[in-house]
VEXVOLUM-252803 format. One record per residue (C-alpha): residue in one letter; x, z, y. Coordinates in nm, 2 decimals, padded with zeros to 4 digits. Layout:
REM residues N
<gudo "A" <X Z Y>>;
...
//
This chain:
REM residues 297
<gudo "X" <-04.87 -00.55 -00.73>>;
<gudo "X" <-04.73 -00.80 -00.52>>;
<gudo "X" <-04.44 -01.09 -00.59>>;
<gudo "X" <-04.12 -01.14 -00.41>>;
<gudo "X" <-04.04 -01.28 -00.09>>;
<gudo "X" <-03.82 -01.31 00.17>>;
<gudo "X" <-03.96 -00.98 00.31>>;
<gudo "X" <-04.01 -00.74 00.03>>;
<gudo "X" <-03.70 -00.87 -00.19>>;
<gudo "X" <-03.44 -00.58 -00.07>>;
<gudo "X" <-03.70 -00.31 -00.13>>;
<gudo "X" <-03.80 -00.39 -00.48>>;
<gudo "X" <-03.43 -00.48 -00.55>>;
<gudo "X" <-03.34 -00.08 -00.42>>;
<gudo "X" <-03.70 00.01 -00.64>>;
<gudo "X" <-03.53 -00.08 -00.95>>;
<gudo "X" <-03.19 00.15 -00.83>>;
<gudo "X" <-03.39 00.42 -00.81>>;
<gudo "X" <-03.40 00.45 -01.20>>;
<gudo "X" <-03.04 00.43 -01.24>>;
<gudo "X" <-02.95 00.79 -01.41>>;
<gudo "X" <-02.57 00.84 -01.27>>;
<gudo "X" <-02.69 00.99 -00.88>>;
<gudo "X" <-02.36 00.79 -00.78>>;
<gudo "X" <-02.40 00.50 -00.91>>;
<gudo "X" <-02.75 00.46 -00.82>>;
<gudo "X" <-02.62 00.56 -00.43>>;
<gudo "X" <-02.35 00.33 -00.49>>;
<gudo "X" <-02.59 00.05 -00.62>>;
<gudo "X" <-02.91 00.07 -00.40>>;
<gudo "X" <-02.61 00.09 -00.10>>;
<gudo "X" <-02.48 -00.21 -00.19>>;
<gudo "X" <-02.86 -00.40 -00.24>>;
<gudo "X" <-02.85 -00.30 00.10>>;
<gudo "X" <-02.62 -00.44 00.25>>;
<gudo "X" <-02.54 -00.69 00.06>>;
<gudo "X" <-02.91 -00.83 00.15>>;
<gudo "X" <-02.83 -00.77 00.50>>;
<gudo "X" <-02.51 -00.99 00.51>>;
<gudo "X" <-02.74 -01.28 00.32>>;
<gudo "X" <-03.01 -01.23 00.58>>;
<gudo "X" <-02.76 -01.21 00.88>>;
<gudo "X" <-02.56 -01.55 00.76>>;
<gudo "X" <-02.82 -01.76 00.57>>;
<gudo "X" <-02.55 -01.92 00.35>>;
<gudo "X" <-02.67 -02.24 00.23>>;
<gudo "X" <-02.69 -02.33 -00.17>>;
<gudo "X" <-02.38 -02.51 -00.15>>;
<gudo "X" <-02.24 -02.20 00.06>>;
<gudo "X" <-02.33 -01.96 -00.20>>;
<gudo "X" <-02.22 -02.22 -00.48>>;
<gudo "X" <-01.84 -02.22 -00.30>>;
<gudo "X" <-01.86 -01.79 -00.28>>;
<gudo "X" <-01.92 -01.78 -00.65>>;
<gudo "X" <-01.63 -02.03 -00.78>>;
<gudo "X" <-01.41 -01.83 -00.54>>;
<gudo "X" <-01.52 -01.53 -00.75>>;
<gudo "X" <-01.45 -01.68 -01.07>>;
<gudo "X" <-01.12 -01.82 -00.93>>;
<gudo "X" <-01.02 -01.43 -00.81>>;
<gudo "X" <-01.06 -01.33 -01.20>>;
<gudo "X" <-00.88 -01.65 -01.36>>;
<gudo "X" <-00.59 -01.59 -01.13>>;
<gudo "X" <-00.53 -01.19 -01.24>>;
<gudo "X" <-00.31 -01.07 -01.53>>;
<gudo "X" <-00.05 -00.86 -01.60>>;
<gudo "X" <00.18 -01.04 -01.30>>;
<gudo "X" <-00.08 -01.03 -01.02>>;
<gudo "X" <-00.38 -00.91 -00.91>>;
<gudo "X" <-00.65 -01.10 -00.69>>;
<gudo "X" <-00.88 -00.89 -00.69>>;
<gudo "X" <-00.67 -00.58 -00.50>>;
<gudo "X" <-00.47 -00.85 -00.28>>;
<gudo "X" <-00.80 -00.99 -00.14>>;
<gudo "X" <-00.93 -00.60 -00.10>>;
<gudo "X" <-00.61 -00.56 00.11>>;
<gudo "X" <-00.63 -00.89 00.33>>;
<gudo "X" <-00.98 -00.79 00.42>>;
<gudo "X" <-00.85 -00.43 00.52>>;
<gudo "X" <-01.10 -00.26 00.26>>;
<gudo "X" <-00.78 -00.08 00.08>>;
<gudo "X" <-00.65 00.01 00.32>>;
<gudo "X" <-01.00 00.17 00.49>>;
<gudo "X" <-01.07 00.35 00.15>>;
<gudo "X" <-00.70 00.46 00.20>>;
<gudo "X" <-00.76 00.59 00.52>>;
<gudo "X" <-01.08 00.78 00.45>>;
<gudo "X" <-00.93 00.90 00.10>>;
<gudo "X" <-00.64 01.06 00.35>>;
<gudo "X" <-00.82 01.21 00.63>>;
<gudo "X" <-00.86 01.62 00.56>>;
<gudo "X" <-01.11 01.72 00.79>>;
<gudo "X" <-01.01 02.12 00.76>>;
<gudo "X" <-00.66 02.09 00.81>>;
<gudo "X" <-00.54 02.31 01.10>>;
<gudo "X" <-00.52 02.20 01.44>>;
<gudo "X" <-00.13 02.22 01.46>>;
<gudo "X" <-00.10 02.10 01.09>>;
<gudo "X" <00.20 01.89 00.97>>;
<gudo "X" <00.11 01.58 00.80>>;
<gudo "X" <00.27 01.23 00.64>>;
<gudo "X" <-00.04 00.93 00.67>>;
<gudo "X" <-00.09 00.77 00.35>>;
<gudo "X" <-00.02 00.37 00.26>>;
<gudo "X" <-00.09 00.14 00.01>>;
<gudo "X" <00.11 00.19 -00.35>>;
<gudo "X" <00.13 -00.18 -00.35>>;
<gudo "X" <00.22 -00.42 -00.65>>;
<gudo "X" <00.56 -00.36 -00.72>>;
<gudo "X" <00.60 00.05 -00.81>>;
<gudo "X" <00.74 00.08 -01.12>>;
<gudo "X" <00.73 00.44 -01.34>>;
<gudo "X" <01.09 00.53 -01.48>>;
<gudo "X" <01.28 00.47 -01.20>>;
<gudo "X" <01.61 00.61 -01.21>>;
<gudo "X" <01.70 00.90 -01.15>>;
<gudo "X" <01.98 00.94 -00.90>>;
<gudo "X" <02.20 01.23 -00.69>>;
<gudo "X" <02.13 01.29 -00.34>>;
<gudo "X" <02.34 01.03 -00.13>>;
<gudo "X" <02.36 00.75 -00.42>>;
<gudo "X" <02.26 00.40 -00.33>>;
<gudo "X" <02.00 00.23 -00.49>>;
<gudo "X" <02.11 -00.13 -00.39>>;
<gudo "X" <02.31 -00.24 -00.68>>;
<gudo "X" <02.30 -00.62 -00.67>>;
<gudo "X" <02.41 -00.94 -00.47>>;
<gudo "X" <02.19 -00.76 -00.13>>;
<gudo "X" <02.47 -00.47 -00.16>>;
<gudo "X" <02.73 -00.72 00.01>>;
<gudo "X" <02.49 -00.81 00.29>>;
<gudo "X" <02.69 -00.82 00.59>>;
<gudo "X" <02.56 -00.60 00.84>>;
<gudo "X" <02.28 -00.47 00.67>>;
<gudo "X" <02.36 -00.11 00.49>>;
<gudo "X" <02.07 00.13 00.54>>;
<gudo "X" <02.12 00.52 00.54>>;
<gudo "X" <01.80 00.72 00.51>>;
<gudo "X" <01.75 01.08 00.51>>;
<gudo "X" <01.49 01.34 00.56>>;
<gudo "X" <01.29 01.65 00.49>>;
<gudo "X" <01.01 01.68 00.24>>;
<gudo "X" <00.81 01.99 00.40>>;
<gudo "X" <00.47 02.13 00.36>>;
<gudo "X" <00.15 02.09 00.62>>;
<gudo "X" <00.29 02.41 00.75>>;
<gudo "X" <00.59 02.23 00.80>>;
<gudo "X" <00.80 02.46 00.60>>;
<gudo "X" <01.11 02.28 00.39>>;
<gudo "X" <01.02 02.19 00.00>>;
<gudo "X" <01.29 02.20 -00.23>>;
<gudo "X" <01.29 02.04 -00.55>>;
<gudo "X" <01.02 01.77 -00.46>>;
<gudo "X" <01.08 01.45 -00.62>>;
<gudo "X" <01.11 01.16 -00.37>>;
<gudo "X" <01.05 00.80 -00.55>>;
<gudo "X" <01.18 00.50 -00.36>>;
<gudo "X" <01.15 00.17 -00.37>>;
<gudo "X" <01.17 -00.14 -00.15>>;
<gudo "X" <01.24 -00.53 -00.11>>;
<gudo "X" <01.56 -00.69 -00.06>>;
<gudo "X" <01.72 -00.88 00.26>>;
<gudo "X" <01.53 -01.18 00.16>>;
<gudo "X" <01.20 -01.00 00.09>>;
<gudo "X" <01.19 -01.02 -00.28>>;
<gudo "X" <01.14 -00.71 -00.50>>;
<gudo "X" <01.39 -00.69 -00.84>>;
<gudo "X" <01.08 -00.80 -01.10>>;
<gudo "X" <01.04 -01.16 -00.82>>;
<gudo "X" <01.40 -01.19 -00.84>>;
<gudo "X" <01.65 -01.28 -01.12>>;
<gudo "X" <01.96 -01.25 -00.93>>;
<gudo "X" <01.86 -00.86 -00.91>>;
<gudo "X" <01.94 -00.64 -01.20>>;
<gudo "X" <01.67 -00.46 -01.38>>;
<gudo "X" <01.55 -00.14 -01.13>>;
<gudo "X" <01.72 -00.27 -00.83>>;
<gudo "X" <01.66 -00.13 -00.53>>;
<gudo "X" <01.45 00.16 -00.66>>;
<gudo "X" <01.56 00.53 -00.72>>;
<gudo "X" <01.41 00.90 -00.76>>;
<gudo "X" <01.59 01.19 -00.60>>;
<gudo "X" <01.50 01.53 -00.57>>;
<gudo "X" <01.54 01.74 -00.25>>;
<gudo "X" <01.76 02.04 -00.19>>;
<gudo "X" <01.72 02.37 -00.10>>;
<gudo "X" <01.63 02.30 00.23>>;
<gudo "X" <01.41 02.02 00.12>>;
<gudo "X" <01.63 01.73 00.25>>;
<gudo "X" <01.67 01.42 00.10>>;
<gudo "X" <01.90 01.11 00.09>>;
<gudo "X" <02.02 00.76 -00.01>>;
<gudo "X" <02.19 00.44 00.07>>;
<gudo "X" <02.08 00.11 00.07>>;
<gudo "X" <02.02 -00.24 00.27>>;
<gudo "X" <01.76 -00.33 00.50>>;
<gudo "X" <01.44 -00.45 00.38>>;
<gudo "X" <01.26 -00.78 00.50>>;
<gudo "X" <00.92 -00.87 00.54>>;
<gudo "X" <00.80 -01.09 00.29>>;
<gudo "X" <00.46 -01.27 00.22>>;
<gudo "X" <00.20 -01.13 00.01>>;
<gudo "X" <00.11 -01.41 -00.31>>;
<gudo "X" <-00.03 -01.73 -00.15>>;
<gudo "X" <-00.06 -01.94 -00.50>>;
<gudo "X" <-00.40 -01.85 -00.58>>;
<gudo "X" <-00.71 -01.83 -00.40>>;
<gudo "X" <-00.62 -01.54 -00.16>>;
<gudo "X" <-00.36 -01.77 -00.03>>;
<gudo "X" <-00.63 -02.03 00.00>>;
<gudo "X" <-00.84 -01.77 00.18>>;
<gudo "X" <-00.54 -01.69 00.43>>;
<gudo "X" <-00.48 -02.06 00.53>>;
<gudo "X" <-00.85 -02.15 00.58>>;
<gudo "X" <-00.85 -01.82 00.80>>;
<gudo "X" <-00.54 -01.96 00.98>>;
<gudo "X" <-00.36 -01.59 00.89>>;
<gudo "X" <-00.01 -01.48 00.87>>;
<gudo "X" <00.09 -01.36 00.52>>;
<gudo "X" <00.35 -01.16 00.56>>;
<gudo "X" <00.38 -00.79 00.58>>;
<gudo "X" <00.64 -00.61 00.83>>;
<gudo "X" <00.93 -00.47 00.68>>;
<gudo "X" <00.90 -00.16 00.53>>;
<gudo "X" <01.00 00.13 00.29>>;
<gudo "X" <00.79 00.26 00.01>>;
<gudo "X" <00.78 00.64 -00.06>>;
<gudo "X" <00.56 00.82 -00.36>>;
<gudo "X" <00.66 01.23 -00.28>>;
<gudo "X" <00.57 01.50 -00.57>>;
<gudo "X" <00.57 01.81 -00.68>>;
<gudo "X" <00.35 02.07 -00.86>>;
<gudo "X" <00.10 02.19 -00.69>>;
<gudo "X" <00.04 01.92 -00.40>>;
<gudo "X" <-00.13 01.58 -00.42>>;
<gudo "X" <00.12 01.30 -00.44>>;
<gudo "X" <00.19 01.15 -00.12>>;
<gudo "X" <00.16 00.78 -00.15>>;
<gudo "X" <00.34 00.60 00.18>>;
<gudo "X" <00.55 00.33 00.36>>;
<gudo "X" <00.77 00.37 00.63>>;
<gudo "X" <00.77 00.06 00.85>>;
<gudo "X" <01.05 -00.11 01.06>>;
<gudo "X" <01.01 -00.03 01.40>>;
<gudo "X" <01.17 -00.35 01.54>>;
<gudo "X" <00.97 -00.62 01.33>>;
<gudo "X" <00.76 -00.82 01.54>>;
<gudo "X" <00.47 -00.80 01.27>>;
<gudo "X" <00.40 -00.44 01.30>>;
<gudo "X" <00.04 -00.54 01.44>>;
<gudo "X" <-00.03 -00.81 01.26>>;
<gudo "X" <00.02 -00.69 00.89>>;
<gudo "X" <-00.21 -00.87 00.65>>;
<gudo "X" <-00.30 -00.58 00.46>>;
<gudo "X" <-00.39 -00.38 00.79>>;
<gudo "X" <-00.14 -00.09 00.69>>;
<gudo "X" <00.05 00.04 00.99>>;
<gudo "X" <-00.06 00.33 01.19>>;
<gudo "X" <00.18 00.49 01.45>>;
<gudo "X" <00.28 00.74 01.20>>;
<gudo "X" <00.47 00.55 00.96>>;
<gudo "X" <00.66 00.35 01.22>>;
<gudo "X" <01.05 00.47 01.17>>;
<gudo "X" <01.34 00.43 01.40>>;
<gudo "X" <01.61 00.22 01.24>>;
<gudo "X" <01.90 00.30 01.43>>;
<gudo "X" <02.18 00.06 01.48>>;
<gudo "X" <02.53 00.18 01.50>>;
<gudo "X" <02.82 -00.12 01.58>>;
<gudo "X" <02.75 -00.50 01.57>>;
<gudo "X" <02.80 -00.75 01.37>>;
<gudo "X" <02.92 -00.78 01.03>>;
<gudo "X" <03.05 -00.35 01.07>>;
<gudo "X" <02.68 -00.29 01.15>>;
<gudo "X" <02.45 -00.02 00.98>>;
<gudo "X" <02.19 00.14 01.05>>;
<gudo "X" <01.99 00.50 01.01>>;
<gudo "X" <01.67 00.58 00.92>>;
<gudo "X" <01.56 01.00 00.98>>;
<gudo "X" <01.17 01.04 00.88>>;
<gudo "X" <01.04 01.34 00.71>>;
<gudo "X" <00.76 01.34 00.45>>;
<gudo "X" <00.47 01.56 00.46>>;
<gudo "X" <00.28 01.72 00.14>>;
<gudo "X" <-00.06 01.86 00.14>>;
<gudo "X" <-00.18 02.11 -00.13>>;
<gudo "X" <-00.38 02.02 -00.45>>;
<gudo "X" <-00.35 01.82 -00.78>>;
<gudo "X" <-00.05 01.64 -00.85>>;
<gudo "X" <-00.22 01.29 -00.98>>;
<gudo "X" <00.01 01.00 -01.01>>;
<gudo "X" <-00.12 00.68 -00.96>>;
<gudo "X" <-00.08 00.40 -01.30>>;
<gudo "X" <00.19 00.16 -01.24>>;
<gudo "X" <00.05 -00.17 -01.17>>;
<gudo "X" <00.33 -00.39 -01.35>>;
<gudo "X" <00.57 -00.23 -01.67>>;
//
């Protein structure tokens, strides 16, 4: 028998996980002994280091209710959500030619019950609906990894204003703002009318945002679309469709723009007459249709 040190710490730490009765959690838990050891041994953080770390930690928890989360926004500014994401979405037996929509982050701001609406109706219904120059038509296809047309798959939108706000950040909005379900046709299309979105920054009043400015970071996110696709029988496609022209495309904080989910807004006149066009398709992949729970009411 032999007491700790700095050499043999990790090993008898990882000894102890080998009791752990759940085979996952005790993968998941002598894993993260592992590395977790290996970070220590690699920075050497000092006591007042580690003192700093663990009030950050506390800070993350004080600063989360029903309004916000800490916890998942500093996940996504470190890029973790969006790896999980990433590896979560990758199908390594889909077919070489295979159709397929990547995945994105649900984000903060989906809310369940959003209203139903007919093909074509527009979803902005408050003071953004008289944005000069800013209408948004969008349209597409929901079709299968074949690439075949889906009809009756349900197509929940929602998305920030002109001034980057979502309805529940903004009391000028009414309730539901800028958020809609529709249901595709018979040839699987889809469509709706609303405004442009803008970028916005992610929460900076707790200790995420504290994180960002000691990092000297950007905290905004490009401008984007959110999308949640269903229907029986295929997993629910969870995405965002980004603005091609925003100059933040590669610096997003949460690290969630591939090429993919770049979409063309088109202009058409200038000015205060212009619009614009947005033509993206959405891509379903068999298996369980699991909805994700809403993270605010």
């Amino acid at each position: 028998m032999s007491f700790v040190n700095v050499q043999n710490i990790t090993d008898k730490v990882q000894a102890v996980m080998v009791q752990v009765p759940d085979a996952r959690l005790r993968e998941v838990s002598t894993s993260w002994v592992k590395h977790l050891h290996a970070f220590i041994r690699e920075v050497q953080p000092t006591q007042a280091e580690f003192e700093t770390a663990c009030d950050f930690l506390v800070a993350l928890g004080q600063s989360t209710g029903p309004a916000k989360n800490e916890i998942i926004l500093l996940s996504d500014i470190l890029g973790a959500s969006s790896l999980i994401n990433l590896q979560n979405d990758a199908n390594p037996h889909a077919a070489q030619h295979s159709h397929h929509t990547d995945a994105a982050l649900l984000g903060p701001f989906w809310r369940d019950n959003a209203p139903a609406l007919p093909l074509g109706a527009k979803i902005a219904r408050g003071p953004e609906a008289q944005s000069s120059g800013q209408a948004l038509q969008v349209r597409g296809t929901v079709r299968d990894a074949l690439g075949q047309p889906l009809a009756d798959a349900t197509v929940d939108v929602w998305q920030a204003s002109p001034v980057g706000l979502y309805e529940n950040q903004d009391p000028a909005q009414p309730d539901m703002n800028l958020r809609g379900c529709f249901v595709t046709d018979a040839s699987g299309g889809f469509r709706f009318q609303s405004v442009r979105p803008a970028g916005y920054p992610v929460p900076v009043d707790g200790p995420c945002g504290v994180l960002l400015a000691a990092q000297g970071r950007d905290p905004y996110r490009p401008a984007h679309l959110h999308f949640m696709v269903s229907k029986p029988g295929y997993k629910v496609l969870v995405t965002q469709v980004f603005a091609d022209d925003d100059a933040r495309l590669q610096t997003d904080v949460t690290f969630s723009v591939t090429p993919g989910l770049i979409g063309t807004f088109v202009q058409h006149g200038q000015g205060p007459d212009a619009h614009f066009t947005l033509d993206y398709d959405l891509v379903l992949q068999e298996g369980e249709m699991a909805f994700p729970s809403p993270p605010i009411p």
